[in-house]
C-alpha positions in Angstrom: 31.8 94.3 143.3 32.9 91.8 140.3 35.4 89.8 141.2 37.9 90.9 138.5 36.9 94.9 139.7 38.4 93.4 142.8 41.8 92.3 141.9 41.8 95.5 140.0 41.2 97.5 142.7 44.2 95.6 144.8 46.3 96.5 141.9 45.5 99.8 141.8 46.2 99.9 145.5 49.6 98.2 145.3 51.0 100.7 142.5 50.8 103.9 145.0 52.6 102.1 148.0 55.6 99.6 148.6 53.5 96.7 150.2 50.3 96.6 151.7 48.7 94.5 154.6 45.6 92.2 154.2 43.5 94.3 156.5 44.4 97.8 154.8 42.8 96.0 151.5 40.0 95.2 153.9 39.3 98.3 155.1 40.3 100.5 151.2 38.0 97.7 149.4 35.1 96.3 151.4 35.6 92.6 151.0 36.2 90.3 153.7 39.7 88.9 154.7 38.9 85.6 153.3 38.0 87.0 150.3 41.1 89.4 150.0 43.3 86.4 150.8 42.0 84.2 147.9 42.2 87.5 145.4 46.0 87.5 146.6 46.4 84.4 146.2 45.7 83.9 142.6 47.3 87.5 141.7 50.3 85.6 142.9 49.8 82.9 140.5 49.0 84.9 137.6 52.8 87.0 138.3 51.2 90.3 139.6 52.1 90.3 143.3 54.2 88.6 146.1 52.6 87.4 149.3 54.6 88.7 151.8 53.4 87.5 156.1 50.0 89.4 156.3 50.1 91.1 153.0 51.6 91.3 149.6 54.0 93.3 147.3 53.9 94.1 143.7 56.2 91.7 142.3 59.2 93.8 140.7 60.6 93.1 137.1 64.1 91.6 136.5 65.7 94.9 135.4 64.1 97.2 138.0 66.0 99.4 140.2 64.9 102.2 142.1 66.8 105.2 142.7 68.8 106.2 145.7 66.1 108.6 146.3 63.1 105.7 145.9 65.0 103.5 148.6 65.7 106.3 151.1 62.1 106.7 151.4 61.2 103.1 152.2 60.8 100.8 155.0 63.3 103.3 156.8 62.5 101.6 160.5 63.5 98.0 159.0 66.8 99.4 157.7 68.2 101.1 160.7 67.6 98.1 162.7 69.4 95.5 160.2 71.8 98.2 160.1 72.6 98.6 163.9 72.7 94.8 164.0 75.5 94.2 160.9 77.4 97.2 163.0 77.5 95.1 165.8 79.6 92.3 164.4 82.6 94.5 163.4 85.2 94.3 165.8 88.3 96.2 166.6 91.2 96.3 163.9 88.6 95.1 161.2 89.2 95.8 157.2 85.6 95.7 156.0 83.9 96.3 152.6 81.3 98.7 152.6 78.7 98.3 149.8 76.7 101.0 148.2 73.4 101.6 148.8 70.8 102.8 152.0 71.1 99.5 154.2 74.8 99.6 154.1 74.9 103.5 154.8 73.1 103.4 157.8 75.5 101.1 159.2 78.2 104.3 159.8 77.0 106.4 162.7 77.3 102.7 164.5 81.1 102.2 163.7 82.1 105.7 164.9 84.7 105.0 167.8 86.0 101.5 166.6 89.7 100.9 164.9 88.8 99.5 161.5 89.4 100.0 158.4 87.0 100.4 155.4 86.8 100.3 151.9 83.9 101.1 149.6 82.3 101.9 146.8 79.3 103.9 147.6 80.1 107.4 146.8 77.3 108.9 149.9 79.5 106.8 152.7 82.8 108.5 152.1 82.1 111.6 153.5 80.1 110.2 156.5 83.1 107.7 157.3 85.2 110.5 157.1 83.2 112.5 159.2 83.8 110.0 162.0 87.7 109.9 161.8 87.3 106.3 160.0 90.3 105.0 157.6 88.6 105.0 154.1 89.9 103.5 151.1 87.2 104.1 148.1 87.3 101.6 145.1 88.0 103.2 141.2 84.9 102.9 138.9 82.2 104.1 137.0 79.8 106.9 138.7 76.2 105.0 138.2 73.2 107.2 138.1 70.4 107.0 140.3 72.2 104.7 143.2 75.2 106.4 143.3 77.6 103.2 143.3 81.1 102.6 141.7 80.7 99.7 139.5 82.4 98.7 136.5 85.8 96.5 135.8 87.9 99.3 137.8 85.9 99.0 140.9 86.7 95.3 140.4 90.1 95.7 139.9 90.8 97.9 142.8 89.1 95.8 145.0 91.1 92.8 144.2 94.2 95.0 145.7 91.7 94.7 149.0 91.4 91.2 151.7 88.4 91.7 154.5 87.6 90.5 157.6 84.0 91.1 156.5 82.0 92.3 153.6 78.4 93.9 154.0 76.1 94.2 150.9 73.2 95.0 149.8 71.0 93.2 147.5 67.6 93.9 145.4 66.7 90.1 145.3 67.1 86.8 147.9 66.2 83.8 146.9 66.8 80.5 148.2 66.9 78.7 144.9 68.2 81.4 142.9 70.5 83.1 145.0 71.5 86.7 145.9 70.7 89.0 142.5 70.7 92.4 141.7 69.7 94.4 138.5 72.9 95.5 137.3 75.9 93.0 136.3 78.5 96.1 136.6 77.3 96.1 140.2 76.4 92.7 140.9 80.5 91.9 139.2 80.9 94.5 142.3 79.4 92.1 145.3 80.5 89.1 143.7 84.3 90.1 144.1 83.6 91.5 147.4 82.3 88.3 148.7 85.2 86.4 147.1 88.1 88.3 149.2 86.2 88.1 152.6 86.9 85.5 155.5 82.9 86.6 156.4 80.1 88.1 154.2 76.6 89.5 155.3 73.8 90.5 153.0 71.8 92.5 154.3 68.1 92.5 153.0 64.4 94.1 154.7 61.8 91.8 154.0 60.8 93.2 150.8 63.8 91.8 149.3 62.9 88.1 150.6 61.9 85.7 147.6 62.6 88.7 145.0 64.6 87.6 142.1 66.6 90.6 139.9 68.2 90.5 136.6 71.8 89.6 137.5 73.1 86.9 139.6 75.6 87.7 142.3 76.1 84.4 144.4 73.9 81.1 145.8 72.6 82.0 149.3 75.1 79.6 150.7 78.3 82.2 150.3 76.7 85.1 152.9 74.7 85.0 155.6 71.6 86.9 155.7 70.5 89.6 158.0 66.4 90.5 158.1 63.6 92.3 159.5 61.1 90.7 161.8 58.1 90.9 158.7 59.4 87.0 156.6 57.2 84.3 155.4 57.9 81.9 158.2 57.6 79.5 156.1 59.9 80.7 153.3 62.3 81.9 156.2 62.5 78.5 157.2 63.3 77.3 153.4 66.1 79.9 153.9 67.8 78.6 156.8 68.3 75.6 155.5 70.4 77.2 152.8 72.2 79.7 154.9 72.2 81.3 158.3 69.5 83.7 158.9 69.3 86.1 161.5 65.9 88.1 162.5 66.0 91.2 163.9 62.9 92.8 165.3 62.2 96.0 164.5 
């Protein structure tokens, strides 16, 4: 097979799934590892992919975001755990900020039972917190399509009526040069005020988000600390941690 057939062929791959490992391009496309590793590796410098640990990622443009439905349907297992984990620091008598999106949502089945308080703006948790007999405050705004999220200057605005012990996000880029991003500046406006009125902030991000940079910035690593699955670059996760804390968690 030509070499450019090749990278092709990885392409091709990459646009029907999320991320792909280097021994499933092995085994689709009948080159050696070696080989598959070099074909990354200049994919990677021509802008097509991101090497992720073991495998790579098509690398995303600035402005894209996938639906609700799109992120409900990915690395599902990764999720759950970071979720269980951020749940986990929230103690008794809490006020928290929930953020919109499918991390941050599976983080409510974990806080049924505790005395807290929490305000968000993702239009999916209010009737799960609710469910659970938790205090819910939910932030003004504008509807957005597709993620479901209250963004706009009256989210803002009702939010700066808020202080929290703690503030969980979620976030579509983390870099450690360029920060925490997000497609959206309604949204990412969102985040940034939420991190401002917290004593504590926690983004939490699966892998796939490591080393992703989106259209709009929200904050420098530096204001949150970061909360991952077990699949990170060791060596970019050690670039992190010099930038902010990082925790692991194994999934």
């Amino acid at each position: 097979m030509l070499h450019a057939e090749r990278k092709e062929q990885i392409l091709n791959v990459l646009q029907s799934r999320e991320t792909v490992s280097v021994q499933e391009l092995v085994s689709t496309i009948g080159a050696s590892e070696s080989t598959i590793r070099r074909d990354l590796t200049e994919l990677e410098s021509e802008n097509y992919v991101k090497r992720l640990h073991g495998g790579a990622s098509l690398l995303k443009r600035k402005l894209e975001e996938p639906s609700i439905a799109e992120k409900q349907s990915t690395n599902q297992k990764d999720k759950k755990a970071l979720a269980a984990e951020a749940a986990s620091v929230v103690k008794e008598r809490d006020c928290i900020f929930l953020d919109a999106g499918t991390t941050t949502v599976e983080m409510i089945p974990h806080l049924a039972g505790k005395d807290i308080v929490v305000v968000t703006n993702g239009i999916p948790h209010v009737p799960l917190l609710l469910e659970r007999g938790i205090q819910t405050y939910v932030t003004g705004g504008k509807a957005k399509p597709g993620t479901s999220a209250l963004t706009g200057e009256k989210a803002v605005m009702s939010l700066r009526e808020f202080r929290f012990d703690a503030c969980f996000l979620g976030m579509n880029g983390v870099d450690a040069v360029h920060g925490f991003t997000t497609p959206d500046p309604e949204e990412a406006f969102v985040k940034k005020t939420a991190l401002s009125l917290s004593s504590k902030s926690w983004v939490l991000a699966d892998y796939s988000k490591m080393g992703e940079i989106s259209f709009a910035s929200v904050a420098q690593v530096d204001r949150a600390a970061v909360l991952t699955s077990g699949n990170v670059d060791k060596d970019y996760l050690q670039q992190l941690q010099q930038r902010t804390e990082v925790k692991v968690v194994k999934t």
